[in-house]
PyMOL CGO cylinders between C-alpha atoms (Angstrom):
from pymol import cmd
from pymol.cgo import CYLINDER

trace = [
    CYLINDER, 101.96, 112.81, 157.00, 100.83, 114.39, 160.60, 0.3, 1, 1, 1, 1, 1, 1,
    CYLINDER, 100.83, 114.39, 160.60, 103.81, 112.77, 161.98, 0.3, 1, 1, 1, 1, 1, 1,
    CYLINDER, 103.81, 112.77, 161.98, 106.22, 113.84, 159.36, 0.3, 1, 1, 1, 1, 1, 1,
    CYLINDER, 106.22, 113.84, 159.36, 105.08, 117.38, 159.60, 0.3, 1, 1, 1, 1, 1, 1,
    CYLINDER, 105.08, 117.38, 159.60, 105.36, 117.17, 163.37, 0.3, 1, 1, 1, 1, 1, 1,
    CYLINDER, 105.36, 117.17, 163.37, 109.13, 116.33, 163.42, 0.3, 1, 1, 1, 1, 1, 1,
    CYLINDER, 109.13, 116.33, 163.42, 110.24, 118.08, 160.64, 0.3, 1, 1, 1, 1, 1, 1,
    CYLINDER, 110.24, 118.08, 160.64, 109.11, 121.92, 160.72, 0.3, 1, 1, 1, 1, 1, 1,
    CYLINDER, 109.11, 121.92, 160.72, 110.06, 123.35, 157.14, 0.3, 1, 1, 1, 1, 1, 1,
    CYLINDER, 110.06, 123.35, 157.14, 108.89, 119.78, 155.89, 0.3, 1, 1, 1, 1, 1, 1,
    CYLINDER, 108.89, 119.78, 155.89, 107.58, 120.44, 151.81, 0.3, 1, 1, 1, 1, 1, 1,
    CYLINDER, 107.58, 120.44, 151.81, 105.53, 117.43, 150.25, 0.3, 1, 1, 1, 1, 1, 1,
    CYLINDER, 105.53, 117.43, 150.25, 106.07, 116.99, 146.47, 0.3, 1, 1, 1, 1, 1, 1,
    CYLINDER, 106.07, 116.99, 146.47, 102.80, 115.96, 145.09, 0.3, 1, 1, 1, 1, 1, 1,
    CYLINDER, 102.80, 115.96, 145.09, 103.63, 114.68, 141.63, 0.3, 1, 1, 1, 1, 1, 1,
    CYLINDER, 103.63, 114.68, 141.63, 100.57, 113.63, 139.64, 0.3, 1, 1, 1, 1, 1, 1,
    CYLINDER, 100.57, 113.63, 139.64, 99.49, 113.36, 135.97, 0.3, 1, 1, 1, 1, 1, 1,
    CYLINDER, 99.49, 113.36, 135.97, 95.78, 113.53, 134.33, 0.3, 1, 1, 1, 1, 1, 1,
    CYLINDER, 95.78, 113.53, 134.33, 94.61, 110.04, 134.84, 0.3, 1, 1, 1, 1, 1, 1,
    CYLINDER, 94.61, 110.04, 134.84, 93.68, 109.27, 131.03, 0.3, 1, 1, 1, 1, 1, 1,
    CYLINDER, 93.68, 109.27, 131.03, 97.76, 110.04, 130.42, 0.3, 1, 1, 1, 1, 1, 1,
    CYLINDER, 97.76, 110.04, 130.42, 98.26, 107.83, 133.05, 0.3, 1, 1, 1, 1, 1, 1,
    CYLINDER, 98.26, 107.83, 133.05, 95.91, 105.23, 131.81, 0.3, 1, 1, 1, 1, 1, 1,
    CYLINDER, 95.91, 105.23, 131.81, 97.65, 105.49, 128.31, 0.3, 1, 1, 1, 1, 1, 1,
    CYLINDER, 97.65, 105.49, 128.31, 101.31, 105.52, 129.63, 0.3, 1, 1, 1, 1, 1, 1,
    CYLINDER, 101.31, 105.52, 129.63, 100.45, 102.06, 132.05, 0.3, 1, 1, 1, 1, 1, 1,
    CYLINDER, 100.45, 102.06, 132.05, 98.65, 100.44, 128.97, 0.3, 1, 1, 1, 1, 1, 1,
    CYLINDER, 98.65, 100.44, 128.97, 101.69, 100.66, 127.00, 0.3, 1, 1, 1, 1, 1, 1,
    CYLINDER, 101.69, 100.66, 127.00, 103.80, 99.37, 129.38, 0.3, 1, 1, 1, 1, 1, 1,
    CYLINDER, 103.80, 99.37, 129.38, 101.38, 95.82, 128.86, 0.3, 1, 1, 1, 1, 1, 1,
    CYLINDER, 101.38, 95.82, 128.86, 102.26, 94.87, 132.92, 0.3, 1, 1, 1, 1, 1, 1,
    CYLINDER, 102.26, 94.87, 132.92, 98.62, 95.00, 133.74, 0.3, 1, 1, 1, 1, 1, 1,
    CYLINDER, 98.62, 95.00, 133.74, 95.14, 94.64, 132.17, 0.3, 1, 1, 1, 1, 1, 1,
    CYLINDER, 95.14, 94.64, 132.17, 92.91, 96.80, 131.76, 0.3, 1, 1, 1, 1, 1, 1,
    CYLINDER, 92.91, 96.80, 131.76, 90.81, 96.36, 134.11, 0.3, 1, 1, 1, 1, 1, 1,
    CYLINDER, 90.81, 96.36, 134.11, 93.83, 96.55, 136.88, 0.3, 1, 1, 1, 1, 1, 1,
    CYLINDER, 93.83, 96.55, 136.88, 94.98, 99.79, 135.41, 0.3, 1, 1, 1, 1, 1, 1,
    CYLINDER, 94.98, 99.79, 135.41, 91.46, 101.03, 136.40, 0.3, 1, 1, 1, 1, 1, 1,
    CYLINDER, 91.46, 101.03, 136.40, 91.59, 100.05, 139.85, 0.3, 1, 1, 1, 1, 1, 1,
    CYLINDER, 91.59, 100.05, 139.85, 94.83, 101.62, 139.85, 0.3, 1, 1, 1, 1, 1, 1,
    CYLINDER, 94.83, 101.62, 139.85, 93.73, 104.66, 138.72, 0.3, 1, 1, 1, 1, 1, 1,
    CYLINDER, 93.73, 104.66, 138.72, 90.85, 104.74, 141.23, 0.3, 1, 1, 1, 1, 1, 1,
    CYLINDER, 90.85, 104.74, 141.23, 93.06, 104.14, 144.13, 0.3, 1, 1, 1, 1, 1, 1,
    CYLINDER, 93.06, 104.14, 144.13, 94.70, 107.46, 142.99, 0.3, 1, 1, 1, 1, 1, 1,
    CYLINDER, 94.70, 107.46, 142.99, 92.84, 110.45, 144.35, 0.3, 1, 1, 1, 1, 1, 1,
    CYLINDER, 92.84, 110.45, 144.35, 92.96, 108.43, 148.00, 0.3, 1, 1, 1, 1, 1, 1,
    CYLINDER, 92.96, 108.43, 148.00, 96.72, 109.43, 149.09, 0.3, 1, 1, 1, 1, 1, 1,
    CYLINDER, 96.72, 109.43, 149.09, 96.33, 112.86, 147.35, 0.3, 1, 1, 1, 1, 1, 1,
    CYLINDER, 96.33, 112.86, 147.35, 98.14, 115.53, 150.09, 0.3, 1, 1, 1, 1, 1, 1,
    CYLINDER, 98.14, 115.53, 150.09, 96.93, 118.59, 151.13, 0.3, 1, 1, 1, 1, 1, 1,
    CYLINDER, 96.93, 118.59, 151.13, 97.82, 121.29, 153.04, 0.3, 1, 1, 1, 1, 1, 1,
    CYLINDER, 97.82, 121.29, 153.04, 100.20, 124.64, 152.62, 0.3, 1, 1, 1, 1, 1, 1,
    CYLINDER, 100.20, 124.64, 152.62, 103.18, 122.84, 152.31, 0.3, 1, 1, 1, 1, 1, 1,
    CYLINDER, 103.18, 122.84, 152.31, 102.08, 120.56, 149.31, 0.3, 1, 1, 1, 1, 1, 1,
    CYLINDER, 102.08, 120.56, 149.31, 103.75, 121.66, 145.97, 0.3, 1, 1, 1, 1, 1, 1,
    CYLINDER, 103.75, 121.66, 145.97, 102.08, 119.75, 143.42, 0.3, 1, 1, 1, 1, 1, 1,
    CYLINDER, 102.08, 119.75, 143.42, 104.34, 118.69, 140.36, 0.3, 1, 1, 1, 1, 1, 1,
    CYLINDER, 104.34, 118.69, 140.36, 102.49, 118.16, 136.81, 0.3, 1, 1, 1, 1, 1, 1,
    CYLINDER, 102.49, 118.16, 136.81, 103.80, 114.93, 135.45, 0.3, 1, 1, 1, 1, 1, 1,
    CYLINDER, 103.80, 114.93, 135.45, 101.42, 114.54, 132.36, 0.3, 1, 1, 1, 1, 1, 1,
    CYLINDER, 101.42, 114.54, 132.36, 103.62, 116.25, 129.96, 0.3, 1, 1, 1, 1, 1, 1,
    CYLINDER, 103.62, 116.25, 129.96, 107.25, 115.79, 129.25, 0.3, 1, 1, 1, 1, 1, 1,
    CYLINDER, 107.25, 115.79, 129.25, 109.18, 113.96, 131.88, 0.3, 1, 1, 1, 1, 1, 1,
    CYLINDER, 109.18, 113.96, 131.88, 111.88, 116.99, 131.04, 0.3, 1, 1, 1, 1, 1, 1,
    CYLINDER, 111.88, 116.99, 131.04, 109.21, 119.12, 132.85, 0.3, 1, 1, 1, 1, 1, 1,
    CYLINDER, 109.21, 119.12, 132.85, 108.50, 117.33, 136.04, 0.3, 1, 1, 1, 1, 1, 1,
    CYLINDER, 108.50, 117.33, 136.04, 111.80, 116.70, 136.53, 0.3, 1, 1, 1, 1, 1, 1,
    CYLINDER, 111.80, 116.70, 136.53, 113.01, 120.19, 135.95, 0.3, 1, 1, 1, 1, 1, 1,
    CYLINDER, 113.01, 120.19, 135.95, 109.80, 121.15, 138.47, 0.3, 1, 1, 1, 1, 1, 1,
    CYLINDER, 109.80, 121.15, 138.47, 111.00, 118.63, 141.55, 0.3, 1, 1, 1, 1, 1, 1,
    CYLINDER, 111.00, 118.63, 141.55, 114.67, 120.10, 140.99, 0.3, 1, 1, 1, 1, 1, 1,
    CYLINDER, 114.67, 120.10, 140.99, 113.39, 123.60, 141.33, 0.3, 1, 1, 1, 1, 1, 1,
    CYLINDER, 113.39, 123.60, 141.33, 111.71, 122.58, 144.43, 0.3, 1, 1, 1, 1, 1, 1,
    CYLINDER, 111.71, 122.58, 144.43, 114.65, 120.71, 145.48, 0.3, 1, 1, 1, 1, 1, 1,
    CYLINDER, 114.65, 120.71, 145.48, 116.96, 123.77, 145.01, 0.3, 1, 1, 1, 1, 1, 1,
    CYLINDER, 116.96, 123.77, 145.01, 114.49, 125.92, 146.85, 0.3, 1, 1, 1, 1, 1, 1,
    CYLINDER, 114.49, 125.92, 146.85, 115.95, 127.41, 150.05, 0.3, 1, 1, 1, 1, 1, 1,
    CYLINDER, 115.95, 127.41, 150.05, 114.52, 126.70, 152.90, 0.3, 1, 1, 1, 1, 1, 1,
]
cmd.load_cgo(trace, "trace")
């Protein structure tokens, strides 16, 4: 991320996240990975979390209507 934000000035990070029991629920009904994978999954989460001024962070844990209509927004954004 230093490096991005080094080359690219007006650089905006989209952060898009859901609560982690929604994501829990939405990766157990998918049936790719056990439980106990989904947890590890989940705890690996909060590591690569961005921060800074330039991190908009996009809700996901609702309706996928939403986040997309939030990273569009943010897309259309001048600059």
């Amino acid at each position: 991320m230093p490096a991005a934000r080094e080359r690219f000035r007006r650089l905006v990070v989209a952060h898009v996240t859901a609560d982690p029991t929604v994501c829990a629920k939405r990766l157990a009904q998918r049936g790719r990975e056990t439980e106990g994978e989904i947890l590890a999954r989940l705890q690996r989460t909060g590591v690569i979390a961005p921060e800074g001024d330039d991190v908009v962070t996009i809700d996901n844990g609702g309706a996928l209507e939403d986040a997309v209509a939030g990273l569009l927004g943010l897309l259309s954004t001048p600059a």
